[in-house]
C-alpha positions in Angstrom: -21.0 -97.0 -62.5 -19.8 -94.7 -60.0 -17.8 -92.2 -62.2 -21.5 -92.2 -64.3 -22.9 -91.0 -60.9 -20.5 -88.9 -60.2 -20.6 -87.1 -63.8 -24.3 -87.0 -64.4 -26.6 -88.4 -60.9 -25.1 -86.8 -57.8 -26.7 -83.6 -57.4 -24.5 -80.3 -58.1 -24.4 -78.6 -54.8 -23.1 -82.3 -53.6 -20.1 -82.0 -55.6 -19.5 -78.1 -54.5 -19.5 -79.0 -51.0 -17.0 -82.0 -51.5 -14.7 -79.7 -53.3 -15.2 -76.7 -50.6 -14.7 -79.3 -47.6 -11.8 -81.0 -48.5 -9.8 -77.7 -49.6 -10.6 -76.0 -46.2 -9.9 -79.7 -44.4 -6.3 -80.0 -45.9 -5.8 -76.4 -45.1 -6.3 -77.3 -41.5 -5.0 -80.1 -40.8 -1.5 -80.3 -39.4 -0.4 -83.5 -39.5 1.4 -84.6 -42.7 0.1 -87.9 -43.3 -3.3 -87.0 -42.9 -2.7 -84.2 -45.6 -1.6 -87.1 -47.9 -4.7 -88.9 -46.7 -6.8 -86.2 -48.2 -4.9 -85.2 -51.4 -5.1 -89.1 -52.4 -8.7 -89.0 -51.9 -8.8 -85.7 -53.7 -7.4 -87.6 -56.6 -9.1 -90.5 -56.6 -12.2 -87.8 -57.4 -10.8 -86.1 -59.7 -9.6 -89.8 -61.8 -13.4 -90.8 -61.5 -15.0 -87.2 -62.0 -13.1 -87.3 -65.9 -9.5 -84.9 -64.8 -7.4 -88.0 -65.0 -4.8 -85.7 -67.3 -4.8 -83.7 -64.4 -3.6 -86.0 -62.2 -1.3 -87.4 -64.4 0.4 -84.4 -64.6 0.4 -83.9 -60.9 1.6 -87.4 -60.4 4.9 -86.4 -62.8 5.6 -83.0 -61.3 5.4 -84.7 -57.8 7.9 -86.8 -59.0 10.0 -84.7 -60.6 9.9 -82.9 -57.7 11.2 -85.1 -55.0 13.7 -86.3 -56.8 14.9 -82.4 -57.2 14.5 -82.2 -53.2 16.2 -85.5 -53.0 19.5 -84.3 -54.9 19.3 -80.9 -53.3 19.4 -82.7 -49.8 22.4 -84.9 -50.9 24.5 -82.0 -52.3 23.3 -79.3 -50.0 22.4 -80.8 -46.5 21.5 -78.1 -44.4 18.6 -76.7 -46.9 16.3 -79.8 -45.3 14.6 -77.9 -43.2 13.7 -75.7 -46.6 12.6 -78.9 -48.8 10.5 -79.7 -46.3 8.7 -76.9 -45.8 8.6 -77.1 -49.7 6.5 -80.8 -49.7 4.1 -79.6 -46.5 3.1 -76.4 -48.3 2.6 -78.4 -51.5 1.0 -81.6 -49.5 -1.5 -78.7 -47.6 -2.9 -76.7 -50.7 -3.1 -79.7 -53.6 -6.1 -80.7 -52.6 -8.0 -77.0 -53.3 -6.2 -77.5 -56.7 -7.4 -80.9 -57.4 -10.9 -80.3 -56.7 -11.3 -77.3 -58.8 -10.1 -79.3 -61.3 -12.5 -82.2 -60.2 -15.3 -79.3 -60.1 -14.4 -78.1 -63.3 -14.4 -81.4 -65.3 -17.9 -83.0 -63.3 -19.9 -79.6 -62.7 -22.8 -78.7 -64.4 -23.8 -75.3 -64.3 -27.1 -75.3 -65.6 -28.2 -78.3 -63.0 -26.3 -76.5 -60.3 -28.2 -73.2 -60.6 -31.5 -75.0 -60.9 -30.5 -76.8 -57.6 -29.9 -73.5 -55.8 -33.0 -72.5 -57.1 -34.7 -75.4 -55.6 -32.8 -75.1 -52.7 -34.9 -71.3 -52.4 -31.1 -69.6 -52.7 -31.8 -65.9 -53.1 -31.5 -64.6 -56.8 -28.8 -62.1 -55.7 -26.4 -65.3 -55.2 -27.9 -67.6 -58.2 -27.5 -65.0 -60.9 -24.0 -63.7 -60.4 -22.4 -67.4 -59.6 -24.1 -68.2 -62.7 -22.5 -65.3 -64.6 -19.3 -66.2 -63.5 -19.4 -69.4 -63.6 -20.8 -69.2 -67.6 -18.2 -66.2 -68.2 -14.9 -67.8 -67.1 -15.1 -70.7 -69.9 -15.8 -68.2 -72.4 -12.9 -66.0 -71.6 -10.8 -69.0 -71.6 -11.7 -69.5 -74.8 -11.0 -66.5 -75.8 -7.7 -66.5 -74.4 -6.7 -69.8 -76.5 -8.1 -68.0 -80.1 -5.7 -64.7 -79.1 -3.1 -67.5 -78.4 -3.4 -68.9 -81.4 -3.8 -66.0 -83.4 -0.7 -64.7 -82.3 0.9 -67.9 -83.3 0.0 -67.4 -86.6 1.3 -63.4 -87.1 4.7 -65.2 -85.7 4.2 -62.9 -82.1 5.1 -65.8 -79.5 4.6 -65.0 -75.9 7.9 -66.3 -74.5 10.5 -65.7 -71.9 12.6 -63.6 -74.5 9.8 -61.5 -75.8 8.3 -61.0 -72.2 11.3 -59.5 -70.9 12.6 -57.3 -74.4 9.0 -55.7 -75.3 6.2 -56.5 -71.7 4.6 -53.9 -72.9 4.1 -54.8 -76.5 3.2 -58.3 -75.5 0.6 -57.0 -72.8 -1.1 -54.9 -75.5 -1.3 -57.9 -77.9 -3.3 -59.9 -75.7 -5.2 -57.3 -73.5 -6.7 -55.7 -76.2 -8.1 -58.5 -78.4 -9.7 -59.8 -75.2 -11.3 -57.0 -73.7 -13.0 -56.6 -76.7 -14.0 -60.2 -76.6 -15.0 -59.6 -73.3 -17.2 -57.3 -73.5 -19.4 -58.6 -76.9 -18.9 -62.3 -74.9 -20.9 -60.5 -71.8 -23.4 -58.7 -74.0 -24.2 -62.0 -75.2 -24.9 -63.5 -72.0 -27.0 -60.8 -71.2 -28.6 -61.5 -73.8 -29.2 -64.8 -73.6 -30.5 -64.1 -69.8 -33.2 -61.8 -70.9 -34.4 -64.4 -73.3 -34.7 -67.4 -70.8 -36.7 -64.7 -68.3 -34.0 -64.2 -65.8 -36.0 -60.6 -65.0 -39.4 -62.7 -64.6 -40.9 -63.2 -61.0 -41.8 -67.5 -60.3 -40.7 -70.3 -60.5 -38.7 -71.1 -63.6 -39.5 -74.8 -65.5 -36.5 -77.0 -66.1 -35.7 -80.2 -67.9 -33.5 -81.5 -66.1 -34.1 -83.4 -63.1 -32.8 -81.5 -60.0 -32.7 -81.8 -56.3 -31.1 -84.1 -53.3 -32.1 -87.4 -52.9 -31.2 -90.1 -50.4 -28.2 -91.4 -51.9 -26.7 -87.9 -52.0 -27.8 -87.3 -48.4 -26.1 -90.7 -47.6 -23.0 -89.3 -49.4 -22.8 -86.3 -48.0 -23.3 -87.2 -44.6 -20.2 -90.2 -44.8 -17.7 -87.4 -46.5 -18.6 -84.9 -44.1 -18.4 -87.5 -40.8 -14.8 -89.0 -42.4 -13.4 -85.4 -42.8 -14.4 -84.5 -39.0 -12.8 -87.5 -37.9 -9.9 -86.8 -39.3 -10.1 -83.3 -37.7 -10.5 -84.9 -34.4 -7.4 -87.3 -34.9 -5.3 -84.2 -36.1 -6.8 -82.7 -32.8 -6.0 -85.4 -31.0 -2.3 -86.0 -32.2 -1.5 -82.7 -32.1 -3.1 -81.7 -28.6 -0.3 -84.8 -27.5 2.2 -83.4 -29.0 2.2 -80.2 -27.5 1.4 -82.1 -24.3 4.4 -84.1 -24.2 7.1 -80.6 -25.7 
C-alpha cells in the first residue's frame, strides 16, 4: 500500500523535495551516526519507490568495502585515519546518490510538470526542466544501442582499447550519439509544438495533479524529522567543541 502511494499517489514535487532535502541534510550533518540515520532512511525509499537493485548493489559494495578497509587496517595500521575518512565521505554523499536513484525509478515527469504548472511555476523553469528531464532517458538510450552496436562490429570499450587507441574509441561513441542527439531533440521539439507548449492558458491534463492533505502531512513530518536531526547534530557538535 505505501510503495503504491509512493509510485503513483504522492504528488511529484513531494518526492523532489524528499530527494533534495535529504541529500543537502546528509551533506550537513557531521555526526556519523546520524549520516547513517539518513542513508538507511534513504534506502528504505528507494526499496519502496521500486530501486531495490540499486540498493542491493550498494548493500554488496558497502560490504565489499569494509572488509577491504578492514584488511587494510590489519596489515597497514597507520592508514586508519585514511579508511576513515574513506567511510565518512562515502556515509555523507550516499544519500544524494540514493535518491536520484529513488527519483529516477518513482518520478513522473509528465505529473511533475503539470504540478509545477499548478503550482503557477513560471514557464521559463517548467519547460527547460521538462526538456531535460525528457532528454536524459533518451540519450541514455542511445548510449546503450551505440553500446550494443559496437558489441556487435567486435569494438569493445575496455581498459586495453581505452588506453592503446582513446581517440579511436572517443570517435566511435561521440559520433553516433551526437547525431542521435540532435534528431532525438528535433523530436521533442516536435512533439512540444504539437501539445501547444507556444500557446498562452492553461493547459488540460488527464492526470490528476496537485497536493493534498496527506502529502502536506508528509511533508511537513519529513521536513520536522530532518530539522531535528539538524538541531541534535547542532547540539552534539556545539558540546563538543565546548568541552576541546
Amino acid at each position: 500500500m505505501l510503495r503504491q502511494f509512493l509510485l503513483s499517489e504522492m504528488d511529484e514535487t513531494v518526492k523532489v523535495w524528499l530527494g533534495i532535502s535529504a541529500g543537502a541534510t546528509a551533506v550537513f550533518l557531521i555526526d556519523p551516526g546520524l549520516q547513517t540515520v539518513v542513508l538507511l532512511v534513504c534506502l528504505v525509499l528507494c526499496l519502496l519507490g521500486g530501486a531495490g537493485k540499486f540498493v542491493l548493489w550498494f548493500c554488496l559494495l558497502m560490504a565489499g568495502l569494509g572488509l577491504l578497509g578492514l584488511g587494510v587496517l590489519r596489515l597497514v595500521p597507520a592508514w586508519s585515519s585514511w579508511v576513515w575518512s574513506f567511510a565518512q565521505f562515502i556515509i555523507k554523499f550516499s544519500p544524494m546518490l540514493a535518491m536520484a536513484f529513488f527519483l529516477g525509478s518513482s518520478l513522473n515527469t509528465s505529473r511533475l510538470l503539470r504540478s509545477l504548472e499548478s503550482l503557477k511555476a513560471p514557464k521559463s523553469l517548467v519547460i527547460p526542466l521538462g526538456v531535460c528531464l525528457r532528454f536524459i532517458p533518451s540519450v541514455a538510450a542511445e548510449c546503450r544501442q551505440v553500446f550494443y552496436g559496437m558489441r556487435m562490429r567486435g569494438i569493445g570499450i575496455n581498459p586495453q582499447n581505452l588506453l592503446r587507441r582513446p581517440f579511436e574509441c572517443l570517435g566511435y561513441v561521440m559520433a553516433p550519439l551526437l547525431v542521435r542527439s540532435l534528431t532525438v531533440g528535433d523530436e521533442l521539439a516536435r512533439a512540444a509544438v504539437a501539445r501547444a507548449i507556444e500557446k498562452p492558458g492553461v493547459k488540460a491534463s488527464y492526470l490528476r495533479v496537485g497536493l493534498r492533505p496527506l502529502d502536506g502531512v508528509i511533508t511537513a513530518v519529513w521536513t520536522l524529522g530532518l530539522v531535528g536531526l539538524i538541531v541534535w547534530d547542532l547540539k552534539i557538535y556545539g558540546q563538543g567543541l565546548g568541552g576541546a
